[in-house]
C-alpha positions, 0 to 999 in steps of 0.5 A: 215200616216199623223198626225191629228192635231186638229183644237185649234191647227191649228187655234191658229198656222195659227193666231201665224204664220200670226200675226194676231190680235186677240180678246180673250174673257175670262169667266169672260167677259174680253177682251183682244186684241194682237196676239198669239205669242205662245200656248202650250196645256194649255196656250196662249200668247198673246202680247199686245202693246209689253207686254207678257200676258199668258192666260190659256186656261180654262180661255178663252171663244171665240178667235175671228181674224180680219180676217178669218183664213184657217182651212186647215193645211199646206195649203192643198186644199179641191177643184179642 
């Protein structure tokens, strides 16, 4: 039986793992701007401009990427 991942999980790892920018709005309306370069179930890293930043996550409001990020794990196909 495969393991469900849930889909925080697998956007956060497929932005973690093709280091692709980011902007992270947080509830306060702040933004910040790096990649993802770690996430656990409570906080993100994010690097900006070579500095570390931990963020939490109840802090975050919306993650948005440069580019579209496939939802799909492990690069399974949903067509022929």
């Amino acid at each position: 039986m495969a393991k469900i991942q849930n889909l925080q999980d697998i956007f956060l790892n497929q932005a973690r793992t093709n280091k692709q920018q980011v902007t992270v709005f947080l509830v306060n309306g702040f933004q910040l701007r790096g990649i993802v370069t770690g996430f656990d179930s409570f906080t993100v890293v994010l690097d900006t401009d070579g500095k570390q930043q931990l963020i939490y996550k109840h802090a975050i409001s919306t993650i948005i990427p440069a580019r579209a990020i496939s939802l799909m794990p492990n690069g399974e196909n949903t067509g022929p």
